[in-house]
N, C-alpha and C positions, 0 to 999 in steps of 0.2 A: 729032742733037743730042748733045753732049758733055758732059759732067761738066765745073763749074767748078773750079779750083784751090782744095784745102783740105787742112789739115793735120786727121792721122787716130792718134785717143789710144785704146788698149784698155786701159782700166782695170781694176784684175786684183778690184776689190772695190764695192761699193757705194758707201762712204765717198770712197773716190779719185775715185769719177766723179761726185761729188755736188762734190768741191771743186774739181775741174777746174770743172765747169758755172758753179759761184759766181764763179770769176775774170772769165769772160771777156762775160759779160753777152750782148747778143745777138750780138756775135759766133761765136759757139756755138749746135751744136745738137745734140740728143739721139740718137745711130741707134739703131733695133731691129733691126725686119727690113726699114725702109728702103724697102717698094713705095709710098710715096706720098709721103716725104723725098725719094729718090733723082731722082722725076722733077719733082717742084717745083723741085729745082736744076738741072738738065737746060733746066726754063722759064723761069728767073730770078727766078722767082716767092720763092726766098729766098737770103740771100746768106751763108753762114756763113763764117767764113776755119776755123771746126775743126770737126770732128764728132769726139764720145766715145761710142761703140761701149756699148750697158748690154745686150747679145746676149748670152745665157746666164750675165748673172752671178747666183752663187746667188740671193741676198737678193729677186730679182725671181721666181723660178721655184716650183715646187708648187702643189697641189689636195690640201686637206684640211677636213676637220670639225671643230671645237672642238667641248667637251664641251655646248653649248647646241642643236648644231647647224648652225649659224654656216657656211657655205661661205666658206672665202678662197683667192683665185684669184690668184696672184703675178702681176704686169703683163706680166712676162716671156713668161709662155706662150704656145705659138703656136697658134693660133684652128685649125688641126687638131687636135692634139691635143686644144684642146678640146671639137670637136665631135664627138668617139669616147669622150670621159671616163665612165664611169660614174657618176660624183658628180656630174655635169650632166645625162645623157641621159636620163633615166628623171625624176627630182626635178624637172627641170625645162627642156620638153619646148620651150617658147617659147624659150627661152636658146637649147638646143642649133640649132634651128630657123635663128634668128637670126645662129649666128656660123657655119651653113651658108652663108648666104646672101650672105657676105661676098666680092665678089669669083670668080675662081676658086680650083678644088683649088691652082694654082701659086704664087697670092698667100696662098691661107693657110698654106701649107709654110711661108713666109718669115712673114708679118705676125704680129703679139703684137697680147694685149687690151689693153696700156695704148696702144699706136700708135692701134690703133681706136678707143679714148676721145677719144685726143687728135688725129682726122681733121681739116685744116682746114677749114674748108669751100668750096665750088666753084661757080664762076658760068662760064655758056659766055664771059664778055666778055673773063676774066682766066684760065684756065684753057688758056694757047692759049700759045703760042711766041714771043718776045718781041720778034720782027719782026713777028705777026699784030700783038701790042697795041699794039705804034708804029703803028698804023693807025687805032688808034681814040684818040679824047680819054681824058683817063687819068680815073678812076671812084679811088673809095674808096681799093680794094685796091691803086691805083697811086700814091698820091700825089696825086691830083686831089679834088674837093671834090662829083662830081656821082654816084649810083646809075644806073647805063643798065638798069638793069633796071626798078626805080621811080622816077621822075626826082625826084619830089619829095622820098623817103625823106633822113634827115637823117645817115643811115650807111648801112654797108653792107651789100645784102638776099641776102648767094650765100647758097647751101642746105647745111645741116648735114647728111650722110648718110651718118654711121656708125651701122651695123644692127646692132649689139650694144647701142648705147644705149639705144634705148627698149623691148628686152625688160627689161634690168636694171635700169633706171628701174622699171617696171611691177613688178619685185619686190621693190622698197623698196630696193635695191643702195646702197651707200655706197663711196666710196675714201679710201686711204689716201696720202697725198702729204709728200712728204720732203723734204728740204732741207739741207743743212748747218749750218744754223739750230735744227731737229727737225723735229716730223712733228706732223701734224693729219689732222683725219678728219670728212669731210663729207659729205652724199645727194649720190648721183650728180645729182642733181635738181639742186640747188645749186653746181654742177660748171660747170655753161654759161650763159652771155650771150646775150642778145638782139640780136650785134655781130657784122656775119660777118666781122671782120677779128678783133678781143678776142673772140674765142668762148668762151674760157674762162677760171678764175679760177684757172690757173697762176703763178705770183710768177718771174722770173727764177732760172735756179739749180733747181727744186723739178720731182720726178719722181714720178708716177704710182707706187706701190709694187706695192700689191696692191687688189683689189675683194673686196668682202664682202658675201654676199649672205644676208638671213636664212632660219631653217629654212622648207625647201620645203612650209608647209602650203597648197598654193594648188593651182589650175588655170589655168594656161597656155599662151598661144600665142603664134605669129609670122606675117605673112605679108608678102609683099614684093611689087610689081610695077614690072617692069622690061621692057623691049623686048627684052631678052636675059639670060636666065639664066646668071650665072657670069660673064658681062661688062660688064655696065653697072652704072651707081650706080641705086638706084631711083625709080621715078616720085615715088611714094608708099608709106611702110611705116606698119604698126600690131601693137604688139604690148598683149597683155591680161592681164592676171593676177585670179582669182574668186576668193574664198573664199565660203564656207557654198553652201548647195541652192542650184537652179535656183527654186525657190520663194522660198525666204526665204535672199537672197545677204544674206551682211555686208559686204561689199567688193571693189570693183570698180577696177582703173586699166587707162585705156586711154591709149597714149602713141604719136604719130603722128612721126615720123620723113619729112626729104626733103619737110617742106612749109613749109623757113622758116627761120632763122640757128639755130634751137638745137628740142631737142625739143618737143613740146606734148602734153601733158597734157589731154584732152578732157575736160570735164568736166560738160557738157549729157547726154550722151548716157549716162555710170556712173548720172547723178540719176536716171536715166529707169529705169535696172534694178533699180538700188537702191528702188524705190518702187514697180514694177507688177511685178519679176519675172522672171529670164529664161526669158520663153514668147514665143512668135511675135508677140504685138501691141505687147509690148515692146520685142524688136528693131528693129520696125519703125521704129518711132517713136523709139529710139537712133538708128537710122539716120538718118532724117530731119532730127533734130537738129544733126548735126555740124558742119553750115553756119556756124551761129552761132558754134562753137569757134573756124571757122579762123581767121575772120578778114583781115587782107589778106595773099592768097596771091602770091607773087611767078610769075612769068610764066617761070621757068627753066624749059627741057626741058621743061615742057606747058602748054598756057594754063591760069589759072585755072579758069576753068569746068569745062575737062575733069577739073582734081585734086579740086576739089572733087566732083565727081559721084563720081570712082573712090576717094574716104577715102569716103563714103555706103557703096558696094560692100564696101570692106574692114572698115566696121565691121560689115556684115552678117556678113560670112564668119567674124570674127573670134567674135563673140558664139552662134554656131552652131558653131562650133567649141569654144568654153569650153561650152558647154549638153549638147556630145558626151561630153565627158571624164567620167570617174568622177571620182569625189569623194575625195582622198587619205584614206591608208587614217589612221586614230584615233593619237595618240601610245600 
């Protein structure tokens, strides 16, 4: 498959690439590092006539601490980098975990964290080369009016499956998004739709800047399952973040990834530790719970039943995992 025909801008500043993006509306589109742009256009899956290059411009790049504590991760960076950071690996062990998990070693050389924020999402119907989807009736993502995944859904149900999301969700993470208009700042929470075509609450024109995540007073983790490690997108992910004792937690998110158009926030199963404790009849019974969270699970890459059983497993693993961790150290 080939590259379609498009005209290619490297903008020497932020500002510049922010006013090219405002011109041209969706005739335009944004490159990073391009491992999931690059083959969507390849599928026809998007059709830009320009791409503007925001690949190492300053204003996107750095890892630093403000005086609060504050971690802000420029969108720029590329997801190796920051899985070696020291202001990530230690303070916070699920992140680092997390944007391991991304891909392989060769796609995180190239991909940045604001690309992985901004993953579209993926359905086996549409997801496929553009003489496969002439084969089939056109769904949502193509123009057509019907879900093949859930026929009766009223939009479209492909799977949301960037794994850096719902560690940073889980650490209360916020972004910073820009414009040539200016800039606002919202919970990454508040980031993504319930729409697997409008996945997110990007404006024409406006770029991911930087992520901010608060001081690492917490316990954290990641875990992901996949058919292949380093190569596929996951079945199912869950990432967790605790504060206070295994006896008496103050606070619990658990945030499930790869089971739906945008992340989800479990929230039967935190009630459940938050209230008896993280000890084994707790877990349990967090586990047990989760069912009720999913809710209706789409039938991509594994049946229902099977996802739900294996978020069950992952919430065990995950809550035994945070029950392992020490307790960070006092300010």
């Amino acid at each position: 498959m080939q590259l379609p025909p498009f005209a290619y801008h490297r903008p020497a500043s932020l500002d510049e690439a922010l006013a090219r993006l405002s011109t041209a509306g969706d005739s335009v589109a944004a490159l990073g590092g391009g491992t999931d742009l690059l083959i969507n256009l390849k599928l026809r899956l998007e059709r830009p006539r320009a791409l503007v290059s925001v690949r190492d411009l300053p204003e996107l790049a750095g890892v630093s601490l403000d005086a609060s504590g504050t971690l802000r991760i420029g969108a720029g960076e590329r997801l190796t980098d920051l899985a070696a950071h020291p202001l990530i690996v230690v303070p916070y062990p699920g992140l680092a975990q997390a944007i391991r998990a991304v891909g392989s070693q060769h796609v995180r050389n190239m991909a940045t964290l604001g690309g992985n924020l901004c993953l579209p999402t993926r359905c086996w119907y549409t997801n496929q080369s553009e003489n496969w989807r002439g084969s089939q009736l056109p769904c949502w993502k193509t123009d057509g009016q019907v879900c093949h995944v859930i026929k009766t859904a009223p939009n479209c149900r492909a799977i949301h499956s960037a794994d850096s999301v719902p560690a940073l969700i889980s650490l209360g993470a916020r972004v910073l998004l820009r414009s040539s208009q200016g800039e606002r700042e919202l919970l990454l929470a508040d980031f993504y739709r319930d729409d697997g075509i409008e996945n997110n609450v990007l404006a024409p024109g406006e770029l991911i800047t930087a992520v901010l995540v608060p001081p690492a007073r917490v316990r954290s983790t990641f875990v992901k399952a996949a058919a292949r490690t380093g190569l596929d997108y996951g079945y199912a992910t869950l990432a967790g973040a605790l504060t206070g004792s295994n006896r008496v937690p103050k606070s619990l998110l658990l945030v499930a990834g790869s089971v739906g158009t945008m992340p989800l926030v479990l929230q039967k199963p935190a009630q459940i530790i938050l209230a008896e404790g993280l000890n084994e009849a707790g877990i349990e019974a967090a586990a047990d719970a989760v069912r009720d969270d999913l809710g209706e699970v789409t039938n991509l890459f594994t049946p229902p039943g099977y996802k739900k059983r294996l978020m069950r497993g992952l919430v065990r693993r995950v809550l035994h995992e945070l029950r392992r961790q020490k307790l960070p150290a006092a300010d």
